[in-house]
mmCIF file as gemmi writes it, N, C-alpha and C atoms, coordinates in Angstrom:
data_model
loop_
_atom_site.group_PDB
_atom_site.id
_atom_site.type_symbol
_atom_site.label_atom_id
_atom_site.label_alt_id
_atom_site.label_comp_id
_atom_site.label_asym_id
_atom_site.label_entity_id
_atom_site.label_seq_id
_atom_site.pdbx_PDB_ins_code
_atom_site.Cartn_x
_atom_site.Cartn_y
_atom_site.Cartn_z
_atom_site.occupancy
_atom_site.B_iso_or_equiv
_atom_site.pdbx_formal_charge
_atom_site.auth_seq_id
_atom_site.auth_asym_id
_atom_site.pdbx_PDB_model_num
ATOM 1 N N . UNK Axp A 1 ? -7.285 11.22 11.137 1 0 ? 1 A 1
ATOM 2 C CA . UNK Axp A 1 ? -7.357 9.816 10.8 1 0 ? 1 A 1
ATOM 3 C C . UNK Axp A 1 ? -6.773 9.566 9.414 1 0 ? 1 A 1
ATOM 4 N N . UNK Axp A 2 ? -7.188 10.347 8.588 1 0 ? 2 A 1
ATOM 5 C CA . UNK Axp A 2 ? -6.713 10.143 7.261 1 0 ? 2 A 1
ATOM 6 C C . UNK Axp A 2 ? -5.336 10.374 6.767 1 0 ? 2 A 1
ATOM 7 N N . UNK Axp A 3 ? -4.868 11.475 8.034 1 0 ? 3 A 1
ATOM 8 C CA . UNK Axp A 3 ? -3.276 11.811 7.779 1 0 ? 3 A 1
ATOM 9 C C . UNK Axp A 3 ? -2.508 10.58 8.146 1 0 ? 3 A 1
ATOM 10 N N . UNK Axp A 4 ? -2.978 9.875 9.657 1 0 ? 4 A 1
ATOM 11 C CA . UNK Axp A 4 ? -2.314 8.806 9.984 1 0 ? 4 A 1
ATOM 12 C C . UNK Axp A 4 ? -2.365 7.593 9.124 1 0 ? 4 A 1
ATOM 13 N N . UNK Axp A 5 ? -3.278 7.055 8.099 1 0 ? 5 A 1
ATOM 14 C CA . UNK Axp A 5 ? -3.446 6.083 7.178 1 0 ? 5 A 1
ATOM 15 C C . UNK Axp A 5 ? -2.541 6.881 5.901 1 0 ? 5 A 1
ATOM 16 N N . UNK Axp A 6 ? -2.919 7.618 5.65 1 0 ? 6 A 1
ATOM 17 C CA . UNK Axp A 6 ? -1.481 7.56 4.712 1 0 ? 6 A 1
ATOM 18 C C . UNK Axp A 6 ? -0.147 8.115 4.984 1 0 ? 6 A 1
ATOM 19 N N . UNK Axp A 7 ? 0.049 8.312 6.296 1 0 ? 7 A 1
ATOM 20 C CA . UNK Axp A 7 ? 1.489 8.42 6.598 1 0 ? 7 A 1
ATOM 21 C C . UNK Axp A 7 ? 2.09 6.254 6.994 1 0 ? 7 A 1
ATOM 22 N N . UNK Axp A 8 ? 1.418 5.694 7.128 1 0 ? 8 A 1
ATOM 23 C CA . UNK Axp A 8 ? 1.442 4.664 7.368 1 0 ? 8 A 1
ATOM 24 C C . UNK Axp A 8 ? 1.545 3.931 5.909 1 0 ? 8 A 1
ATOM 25 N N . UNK Axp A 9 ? 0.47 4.006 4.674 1 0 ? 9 A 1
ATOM 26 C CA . UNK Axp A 9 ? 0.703 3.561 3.573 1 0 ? 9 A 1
ATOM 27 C C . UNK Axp A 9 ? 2.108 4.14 3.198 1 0 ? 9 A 1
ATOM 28 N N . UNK Axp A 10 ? 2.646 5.458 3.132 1 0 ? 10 A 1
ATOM 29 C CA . UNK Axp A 10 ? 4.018 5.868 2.543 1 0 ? 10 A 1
ATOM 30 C C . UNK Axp A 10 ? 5.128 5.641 3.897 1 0 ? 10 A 1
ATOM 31 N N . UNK Axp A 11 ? 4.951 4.972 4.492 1 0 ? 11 A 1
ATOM 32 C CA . UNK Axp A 11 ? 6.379 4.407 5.16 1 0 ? 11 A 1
ATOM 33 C C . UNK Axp A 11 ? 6.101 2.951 4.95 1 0 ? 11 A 1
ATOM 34 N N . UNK Axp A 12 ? 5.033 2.478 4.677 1 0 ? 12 A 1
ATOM 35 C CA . UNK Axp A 12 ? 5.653 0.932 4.246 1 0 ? 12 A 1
ATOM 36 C C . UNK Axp A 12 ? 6.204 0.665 3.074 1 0 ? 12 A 1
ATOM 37 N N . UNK Axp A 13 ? 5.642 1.839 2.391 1 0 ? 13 A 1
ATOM 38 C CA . UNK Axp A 13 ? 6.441 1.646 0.893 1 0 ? 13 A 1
ATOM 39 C C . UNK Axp A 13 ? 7.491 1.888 0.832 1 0 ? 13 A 1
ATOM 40 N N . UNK Axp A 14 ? 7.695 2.898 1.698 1 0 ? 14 A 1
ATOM 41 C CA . UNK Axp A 14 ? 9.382 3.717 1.279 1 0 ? 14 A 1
ATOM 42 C C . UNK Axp A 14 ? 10.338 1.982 1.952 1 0 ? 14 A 1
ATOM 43 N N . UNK Axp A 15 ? 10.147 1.575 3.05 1 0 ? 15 A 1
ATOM 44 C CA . UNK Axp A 15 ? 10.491 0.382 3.654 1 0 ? 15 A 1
ATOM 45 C C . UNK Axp A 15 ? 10.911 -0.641 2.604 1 0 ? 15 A 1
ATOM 46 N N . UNK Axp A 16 ? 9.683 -1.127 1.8 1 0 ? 16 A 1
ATOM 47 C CA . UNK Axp A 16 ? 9.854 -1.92 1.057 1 0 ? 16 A 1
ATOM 48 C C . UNK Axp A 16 ? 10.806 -1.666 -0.297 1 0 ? 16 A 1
ATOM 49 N N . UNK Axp A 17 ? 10.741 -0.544 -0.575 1 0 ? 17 A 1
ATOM 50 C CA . UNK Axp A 17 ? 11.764 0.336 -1.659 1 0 ? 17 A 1
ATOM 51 C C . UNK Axp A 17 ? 12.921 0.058 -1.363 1 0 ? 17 A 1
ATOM 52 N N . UNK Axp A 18 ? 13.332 0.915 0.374 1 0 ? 18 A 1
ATOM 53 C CA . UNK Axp A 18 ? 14.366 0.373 0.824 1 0 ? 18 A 1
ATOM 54 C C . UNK Axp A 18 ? 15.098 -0.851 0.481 1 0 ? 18 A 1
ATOM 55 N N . UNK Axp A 19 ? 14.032 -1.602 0.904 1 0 ? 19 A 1
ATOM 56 C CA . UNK Axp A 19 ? 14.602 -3.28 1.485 1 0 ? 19 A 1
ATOM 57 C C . UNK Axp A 19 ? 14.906 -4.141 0.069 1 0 ? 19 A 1
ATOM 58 N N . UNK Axp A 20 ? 14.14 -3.988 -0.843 1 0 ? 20 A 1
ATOM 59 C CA . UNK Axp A 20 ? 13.888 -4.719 -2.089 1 0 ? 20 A 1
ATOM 60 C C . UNK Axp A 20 ? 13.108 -5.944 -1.997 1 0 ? 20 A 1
ATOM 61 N N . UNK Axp A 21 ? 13.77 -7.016 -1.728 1 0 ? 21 A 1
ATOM 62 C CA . UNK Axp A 21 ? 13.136 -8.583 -1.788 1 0 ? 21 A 1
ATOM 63 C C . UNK Axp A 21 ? 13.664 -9.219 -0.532 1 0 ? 21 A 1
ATOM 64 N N . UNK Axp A 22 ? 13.184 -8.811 0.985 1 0 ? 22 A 1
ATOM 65 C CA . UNK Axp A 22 ? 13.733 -9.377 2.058 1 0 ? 22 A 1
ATOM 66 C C . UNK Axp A 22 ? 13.203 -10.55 2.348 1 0 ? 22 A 1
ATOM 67 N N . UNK Axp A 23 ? 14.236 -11.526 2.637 1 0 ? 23 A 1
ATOM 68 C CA . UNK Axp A 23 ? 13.452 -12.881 3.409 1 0 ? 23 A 1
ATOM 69 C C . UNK Axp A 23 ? 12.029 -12.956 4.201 1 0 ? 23 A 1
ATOM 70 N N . UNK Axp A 24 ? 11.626 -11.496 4.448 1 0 ? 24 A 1
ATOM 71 C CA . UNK Axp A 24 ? 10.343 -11.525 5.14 1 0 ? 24 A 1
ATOM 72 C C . UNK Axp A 24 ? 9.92 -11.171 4.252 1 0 ? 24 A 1
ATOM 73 N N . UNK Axp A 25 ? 9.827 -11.055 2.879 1 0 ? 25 A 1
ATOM 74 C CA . UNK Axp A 25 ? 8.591 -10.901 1.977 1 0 ? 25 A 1
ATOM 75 C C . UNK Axp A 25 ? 7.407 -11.36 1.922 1 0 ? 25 A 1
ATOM 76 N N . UNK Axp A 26 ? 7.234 -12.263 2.579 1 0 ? 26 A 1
ATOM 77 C CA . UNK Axp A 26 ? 5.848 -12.888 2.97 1 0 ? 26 A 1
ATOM 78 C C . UNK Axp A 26 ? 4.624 -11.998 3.367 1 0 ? 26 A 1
ATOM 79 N N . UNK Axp A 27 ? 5.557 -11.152 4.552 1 0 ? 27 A 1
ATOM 80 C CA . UNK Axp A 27 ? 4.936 -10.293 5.516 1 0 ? 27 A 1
ATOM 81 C C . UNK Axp A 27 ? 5.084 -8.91 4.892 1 0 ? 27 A 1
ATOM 82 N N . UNK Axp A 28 ? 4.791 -8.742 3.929 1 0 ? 28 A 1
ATOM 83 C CA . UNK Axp A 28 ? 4.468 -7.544 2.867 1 0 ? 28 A 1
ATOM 84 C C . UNK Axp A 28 ? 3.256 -7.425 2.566 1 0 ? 28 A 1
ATOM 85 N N . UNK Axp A 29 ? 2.677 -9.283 2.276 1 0 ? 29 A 1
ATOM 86 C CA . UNK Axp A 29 ? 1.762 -8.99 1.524 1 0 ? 29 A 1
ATOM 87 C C . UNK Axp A 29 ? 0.317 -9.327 2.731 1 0 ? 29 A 1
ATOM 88 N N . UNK Axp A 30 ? 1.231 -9.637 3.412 1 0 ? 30 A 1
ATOM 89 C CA . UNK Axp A 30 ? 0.27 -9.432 4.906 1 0 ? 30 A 1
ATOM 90 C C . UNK Axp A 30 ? 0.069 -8.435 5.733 1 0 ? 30 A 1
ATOM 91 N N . UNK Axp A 31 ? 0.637 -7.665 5.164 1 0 ? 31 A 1
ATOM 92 C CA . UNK Axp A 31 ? 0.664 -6.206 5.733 1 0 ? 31 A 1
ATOM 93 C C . UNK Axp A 31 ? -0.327 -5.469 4.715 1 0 ? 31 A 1
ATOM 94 N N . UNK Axp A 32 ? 0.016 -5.396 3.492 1 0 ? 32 A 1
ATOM 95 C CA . UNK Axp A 32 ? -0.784 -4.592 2.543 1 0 ? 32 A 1
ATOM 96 C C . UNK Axp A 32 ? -2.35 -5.466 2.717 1 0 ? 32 A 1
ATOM 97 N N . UNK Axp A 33 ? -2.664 -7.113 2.819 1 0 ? 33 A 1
ATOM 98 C CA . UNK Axp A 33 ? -3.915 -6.787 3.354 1 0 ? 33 A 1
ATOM 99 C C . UNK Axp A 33 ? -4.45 -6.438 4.723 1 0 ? 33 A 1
ATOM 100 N N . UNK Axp A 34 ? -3.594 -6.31 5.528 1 0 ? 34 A 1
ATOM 101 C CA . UNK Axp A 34 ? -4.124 -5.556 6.398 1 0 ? 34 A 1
ATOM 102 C C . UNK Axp A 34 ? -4.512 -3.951 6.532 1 0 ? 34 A 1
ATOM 103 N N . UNK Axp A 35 ? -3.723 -3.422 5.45 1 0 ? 35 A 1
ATOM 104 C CA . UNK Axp A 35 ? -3.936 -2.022 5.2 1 0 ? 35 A 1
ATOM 105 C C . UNK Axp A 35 ? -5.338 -2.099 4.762 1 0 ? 35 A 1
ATOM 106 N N . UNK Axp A 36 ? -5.393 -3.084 3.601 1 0 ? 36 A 1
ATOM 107 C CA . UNK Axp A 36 ? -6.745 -2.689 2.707 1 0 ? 36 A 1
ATOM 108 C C . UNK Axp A 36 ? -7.994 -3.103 3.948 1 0 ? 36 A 1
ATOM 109 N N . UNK Axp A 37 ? -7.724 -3.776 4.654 1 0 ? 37 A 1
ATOM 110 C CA . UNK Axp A 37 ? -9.1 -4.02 5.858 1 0 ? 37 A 1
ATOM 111 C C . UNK Axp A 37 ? -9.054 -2.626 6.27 1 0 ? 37 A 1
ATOM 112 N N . UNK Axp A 38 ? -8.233 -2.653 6.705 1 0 ? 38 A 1
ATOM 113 C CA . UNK Axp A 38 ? -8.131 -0.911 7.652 1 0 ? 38 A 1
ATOM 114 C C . UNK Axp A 38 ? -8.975 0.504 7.085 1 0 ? 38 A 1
ATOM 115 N N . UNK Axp A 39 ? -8.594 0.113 5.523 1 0 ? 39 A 1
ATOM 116 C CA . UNK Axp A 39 ? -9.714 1.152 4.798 1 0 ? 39 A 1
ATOM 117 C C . UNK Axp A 39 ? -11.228 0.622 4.369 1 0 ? 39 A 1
ATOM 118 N N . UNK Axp A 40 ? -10.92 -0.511 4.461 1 0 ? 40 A 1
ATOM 119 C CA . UNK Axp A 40 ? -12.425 -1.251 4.511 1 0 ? 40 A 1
ATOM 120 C C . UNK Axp A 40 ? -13.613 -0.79 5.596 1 0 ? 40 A 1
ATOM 121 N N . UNK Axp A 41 ? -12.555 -0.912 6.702 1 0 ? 41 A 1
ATOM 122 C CA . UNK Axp A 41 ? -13.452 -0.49 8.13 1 0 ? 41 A 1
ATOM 123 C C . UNK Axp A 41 ? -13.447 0.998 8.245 1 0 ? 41 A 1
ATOM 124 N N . UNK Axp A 42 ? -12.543 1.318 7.453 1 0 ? 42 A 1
ATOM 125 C CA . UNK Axp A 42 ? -12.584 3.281 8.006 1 0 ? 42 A 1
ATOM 126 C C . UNK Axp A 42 ? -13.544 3.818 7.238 1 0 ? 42 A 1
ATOM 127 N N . UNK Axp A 43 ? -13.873 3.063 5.518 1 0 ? 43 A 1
ATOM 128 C CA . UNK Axp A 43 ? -15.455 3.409 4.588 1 0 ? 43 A 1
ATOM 129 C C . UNK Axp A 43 ? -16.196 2.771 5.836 1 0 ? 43 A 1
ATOM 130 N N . UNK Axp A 44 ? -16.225 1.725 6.405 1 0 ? 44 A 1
ATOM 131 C CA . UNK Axp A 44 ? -17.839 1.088 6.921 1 0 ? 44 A 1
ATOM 132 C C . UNK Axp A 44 ? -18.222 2.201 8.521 1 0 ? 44 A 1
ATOM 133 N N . UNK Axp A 45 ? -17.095 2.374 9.144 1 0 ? 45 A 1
ATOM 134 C CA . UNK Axp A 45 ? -17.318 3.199 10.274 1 0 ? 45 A 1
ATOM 135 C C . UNK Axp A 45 ? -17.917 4.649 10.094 1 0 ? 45 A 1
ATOM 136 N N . UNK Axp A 46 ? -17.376 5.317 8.676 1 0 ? 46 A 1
ATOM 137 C CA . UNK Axp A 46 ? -17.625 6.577 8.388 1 0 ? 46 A 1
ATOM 138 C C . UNK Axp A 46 ? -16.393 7.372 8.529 1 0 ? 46 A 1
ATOM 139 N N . UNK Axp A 47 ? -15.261 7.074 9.211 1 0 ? 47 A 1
ATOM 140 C CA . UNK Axp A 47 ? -14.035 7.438 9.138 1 0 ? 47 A 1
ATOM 141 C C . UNK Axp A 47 ? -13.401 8.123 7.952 1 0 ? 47 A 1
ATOM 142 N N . UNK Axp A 48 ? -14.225 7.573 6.689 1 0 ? 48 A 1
ATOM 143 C CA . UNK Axp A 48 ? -13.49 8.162 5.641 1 0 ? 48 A 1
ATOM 144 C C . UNK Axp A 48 ? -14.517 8.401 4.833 1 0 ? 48 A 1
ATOM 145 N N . UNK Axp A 49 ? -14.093 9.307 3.843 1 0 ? 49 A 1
ATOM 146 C CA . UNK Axp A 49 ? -15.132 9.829 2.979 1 0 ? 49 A 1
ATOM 147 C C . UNK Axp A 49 ? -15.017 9.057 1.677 1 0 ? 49 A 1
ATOM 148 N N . UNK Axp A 50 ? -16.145 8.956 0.894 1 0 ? 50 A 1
ATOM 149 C CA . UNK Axp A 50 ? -16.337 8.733 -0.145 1 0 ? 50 A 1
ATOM 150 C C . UNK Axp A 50 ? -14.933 8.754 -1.376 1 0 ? 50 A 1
ATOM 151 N N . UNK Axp A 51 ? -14.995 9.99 -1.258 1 0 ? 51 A 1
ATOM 152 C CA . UNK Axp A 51 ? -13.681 10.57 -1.489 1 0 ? 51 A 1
ATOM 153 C C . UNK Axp A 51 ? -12.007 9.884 -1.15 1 0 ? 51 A 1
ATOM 154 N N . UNK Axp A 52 ? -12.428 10.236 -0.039 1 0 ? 52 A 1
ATOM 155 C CA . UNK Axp A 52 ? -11.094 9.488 1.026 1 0 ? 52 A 1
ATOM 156 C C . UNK Axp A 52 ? -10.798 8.094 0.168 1 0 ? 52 A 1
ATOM 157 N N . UNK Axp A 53 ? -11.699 7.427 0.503 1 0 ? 53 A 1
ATOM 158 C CA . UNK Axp A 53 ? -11.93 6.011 -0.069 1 0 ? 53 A 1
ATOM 159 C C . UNK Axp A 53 ? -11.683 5.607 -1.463 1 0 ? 53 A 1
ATOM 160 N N . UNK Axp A 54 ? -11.954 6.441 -1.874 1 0 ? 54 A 1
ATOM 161 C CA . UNK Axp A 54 ? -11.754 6.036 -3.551 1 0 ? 54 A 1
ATOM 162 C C . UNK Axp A 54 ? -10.532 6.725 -3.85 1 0 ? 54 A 1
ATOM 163 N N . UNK Axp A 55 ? -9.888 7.945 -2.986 1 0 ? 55 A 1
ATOM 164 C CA . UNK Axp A 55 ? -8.146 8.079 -3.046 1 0 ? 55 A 1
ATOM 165 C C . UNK Axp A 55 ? -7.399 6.494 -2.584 1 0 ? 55 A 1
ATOM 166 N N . UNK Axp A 56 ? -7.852 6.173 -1.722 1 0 ? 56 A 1
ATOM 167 C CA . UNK Axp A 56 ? -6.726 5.296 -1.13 1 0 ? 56 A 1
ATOM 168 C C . UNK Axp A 56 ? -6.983 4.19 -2.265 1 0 ? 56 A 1
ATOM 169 N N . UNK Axp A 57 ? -8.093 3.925 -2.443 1 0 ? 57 A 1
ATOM 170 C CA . UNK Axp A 57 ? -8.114 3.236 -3.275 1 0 ? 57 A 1
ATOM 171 C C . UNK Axp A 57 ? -7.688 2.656 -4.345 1 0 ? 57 A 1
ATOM 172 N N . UNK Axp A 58 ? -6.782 4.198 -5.003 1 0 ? 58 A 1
ATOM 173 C CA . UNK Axp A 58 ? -6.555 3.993 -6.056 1 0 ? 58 A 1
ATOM 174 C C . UNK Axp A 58 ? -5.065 3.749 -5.835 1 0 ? 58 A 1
ATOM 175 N N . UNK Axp A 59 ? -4.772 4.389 -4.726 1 0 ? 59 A 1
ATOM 176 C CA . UNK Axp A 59 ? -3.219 4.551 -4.264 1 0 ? 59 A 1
ATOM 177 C C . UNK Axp A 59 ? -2.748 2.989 -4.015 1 0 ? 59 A 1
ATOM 178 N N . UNK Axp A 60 ? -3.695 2.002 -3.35 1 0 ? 60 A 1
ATOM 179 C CA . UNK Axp A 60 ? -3.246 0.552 -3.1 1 0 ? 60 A 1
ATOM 180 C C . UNK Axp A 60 ? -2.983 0.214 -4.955 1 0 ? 60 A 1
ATOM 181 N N . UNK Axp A 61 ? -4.312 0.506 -5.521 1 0 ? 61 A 1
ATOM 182 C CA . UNK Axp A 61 ? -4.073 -0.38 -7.053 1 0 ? 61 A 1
ATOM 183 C C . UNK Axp A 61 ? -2.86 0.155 -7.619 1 0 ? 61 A 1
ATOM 184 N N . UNK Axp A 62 ? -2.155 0.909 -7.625 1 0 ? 62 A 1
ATOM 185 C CA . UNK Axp A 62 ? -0.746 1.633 -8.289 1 0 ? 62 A 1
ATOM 186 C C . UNK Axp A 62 ? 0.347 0.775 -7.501 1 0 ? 62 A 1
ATOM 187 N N . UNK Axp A 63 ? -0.024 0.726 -6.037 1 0 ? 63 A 1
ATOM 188 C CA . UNK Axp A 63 ? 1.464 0.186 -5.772 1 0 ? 63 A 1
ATOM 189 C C . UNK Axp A 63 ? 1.315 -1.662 -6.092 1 0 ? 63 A 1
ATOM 190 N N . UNK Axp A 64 ? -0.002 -1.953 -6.605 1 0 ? 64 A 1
ATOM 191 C CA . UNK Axp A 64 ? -0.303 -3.508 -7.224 1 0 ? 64 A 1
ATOM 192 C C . UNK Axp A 64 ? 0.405 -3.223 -8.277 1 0 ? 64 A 1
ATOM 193 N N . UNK Axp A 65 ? -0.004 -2.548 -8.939 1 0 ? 65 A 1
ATOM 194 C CA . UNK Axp A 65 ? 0.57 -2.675 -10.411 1 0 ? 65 A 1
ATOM 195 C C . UNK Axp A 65 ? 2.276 -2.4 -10.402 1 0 ? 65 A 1
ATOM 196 N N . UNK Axp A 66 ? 2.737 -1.804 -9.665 1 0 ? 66 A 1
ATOM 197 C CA . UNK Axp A 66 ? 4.426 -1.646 -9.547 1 0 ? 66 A 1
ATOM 198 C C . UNK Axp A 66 ? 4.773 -2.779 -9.275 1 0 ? 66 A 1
ATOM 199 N N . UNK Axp A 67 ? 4.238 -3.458 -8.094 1 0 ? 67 A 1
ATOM 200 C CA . UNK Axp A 67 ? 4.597 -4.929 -7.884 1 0 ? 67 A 1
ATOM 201 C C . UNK Axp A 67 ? 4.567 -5.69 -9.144 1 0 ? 67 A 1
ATOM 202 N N . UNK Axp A 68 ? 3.755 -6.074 -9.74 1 0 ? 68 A 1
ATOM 203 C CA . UNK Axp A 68 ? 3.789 -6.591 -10.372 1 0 ? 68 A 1
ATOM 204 C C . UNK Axp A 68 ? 4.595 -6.341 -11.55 1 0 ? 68 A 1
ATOM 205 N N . UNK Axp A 69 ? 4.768 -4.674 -12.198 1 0 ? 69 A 1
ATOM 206 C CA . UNK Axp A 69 ? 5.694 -4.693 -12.914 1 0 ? 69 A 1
ATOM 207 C C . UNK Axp A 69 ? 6.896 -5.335 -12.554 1 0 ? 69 A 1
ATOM 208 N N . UNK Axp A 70 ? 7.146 -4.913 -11.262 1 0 ? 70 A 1
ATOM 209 C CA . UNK Axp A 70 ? 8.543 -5.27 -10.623 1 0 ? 70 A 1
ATOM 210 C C . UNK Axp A 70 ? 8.983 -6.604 -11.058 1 0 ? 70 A 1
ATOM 211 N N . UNK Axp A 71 ? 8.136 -7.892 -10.275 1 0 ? 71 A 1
ATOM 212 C CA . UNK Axp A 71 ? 8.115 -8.927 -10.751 1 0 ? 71 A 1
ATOM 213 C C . UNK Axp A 71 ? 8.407 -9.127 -11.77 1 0 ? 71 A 1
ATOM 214 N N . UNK Axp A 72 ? 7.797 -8.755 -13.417 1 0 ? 72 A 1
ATOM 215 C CA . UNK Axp A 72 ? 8.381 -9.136 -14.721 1 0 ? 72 A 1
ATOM 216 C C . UNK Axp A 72 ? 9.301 -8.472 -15.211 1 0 ? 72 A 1
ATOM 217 N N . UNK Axp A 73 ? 10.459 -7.851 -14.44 1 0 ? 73 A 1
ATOM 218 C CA . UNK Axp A 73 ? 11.163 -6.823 -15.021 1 0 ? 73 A 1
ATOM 219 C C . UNK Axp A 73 ? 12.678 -7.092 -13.76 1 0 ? 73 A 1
ATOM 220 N N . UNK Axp A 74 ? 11.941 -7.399 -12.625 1 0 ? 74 A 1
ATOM 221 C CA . UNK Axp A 74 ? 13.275 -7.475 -11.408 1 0 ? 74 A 1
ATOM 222 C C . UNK Axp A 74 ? 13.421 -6.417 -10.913 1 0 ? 74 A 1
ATOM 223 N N . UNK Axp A 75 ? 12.988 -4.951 -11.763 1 0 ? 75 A 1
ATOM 224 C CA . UNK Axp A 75 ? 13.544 -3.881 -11.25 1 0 ? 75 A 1
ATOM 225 C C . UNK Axp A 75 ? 12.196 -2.906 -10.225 1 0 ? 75 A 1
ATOM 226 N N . UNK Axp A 76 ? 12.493 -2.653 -8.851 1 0 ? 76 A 1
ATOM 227 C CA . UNK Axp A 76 ? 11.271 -2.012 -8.51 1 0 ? 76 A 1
ATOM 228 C C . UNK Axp A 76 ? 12.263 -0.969 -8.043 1 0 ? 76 A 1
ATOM 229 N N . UNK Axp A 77 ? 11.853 0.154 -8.213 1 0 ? 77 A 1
ATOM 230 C CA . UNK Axp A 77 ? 12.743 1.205 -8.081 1 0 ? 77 A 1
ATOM 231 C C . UNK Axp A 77 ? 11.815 2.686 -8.027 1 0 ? 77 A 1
ATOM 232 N N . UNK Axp A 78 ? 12.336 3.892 -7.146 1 0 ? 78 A 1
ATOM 233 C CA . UNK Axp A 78 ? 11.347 4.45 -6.897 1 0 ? 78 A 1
ATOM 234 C C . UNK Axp A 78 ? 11.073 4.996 -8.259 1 0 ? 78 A 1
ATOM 235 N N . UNK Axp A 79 ? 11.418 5.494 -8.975 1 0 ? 79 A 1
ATOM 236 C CA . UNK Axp A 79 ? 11.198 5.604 -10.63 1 0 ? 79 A 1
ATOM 237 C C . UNK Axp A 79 ? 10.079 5.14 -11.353 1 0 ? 79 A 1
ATOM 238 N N . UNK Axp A 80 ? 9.441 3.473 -11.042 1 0 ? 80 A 1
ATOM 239 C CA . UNK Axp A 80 ? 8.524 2.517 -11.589 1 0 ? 80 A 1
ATOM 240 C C . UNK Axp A 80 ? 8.772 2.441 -12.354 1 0 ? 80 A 1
């Protein structure tokens, strides 16, 4: 379970790396909250560990903060 949630978090990123700023940017950020439900329910089911949980956790807040660098800078690049 845990391999498939983050093989899923690192292909949307690499995607979005890819793509840069696609007309569907909308559906980025509807995707990333759907990720974060997904780990919401995988802590509430037991699916994930404590542990687990507070990895992914931290892994969503890093790719927040790139975004956002990105934003004041233009440049999102796999580099950060």
């Amino acid at each position: 379970m845990t391999t498939r949630i983050l093989t899923t978090m690192a292909g949307g990123l690499a995607v979005f790396l890819m793509l840069g700023d696609p007309p569907w940017a909308g559906t980025i950020n509807q995707r990333e909250w759907q990720q974060q439900q997904r780990i919401f329910r995988g802590y509430r089911s037991g699916d994930l560990t404590p542990r687990e949980f507070r990895r992914l956790e931290r892994e969503q807040a890093h790719i927040r903060r790139s975004e956002k660098r990105a934003l004041r800078d233009g440049d999102f690049t796999a580099r950060g």
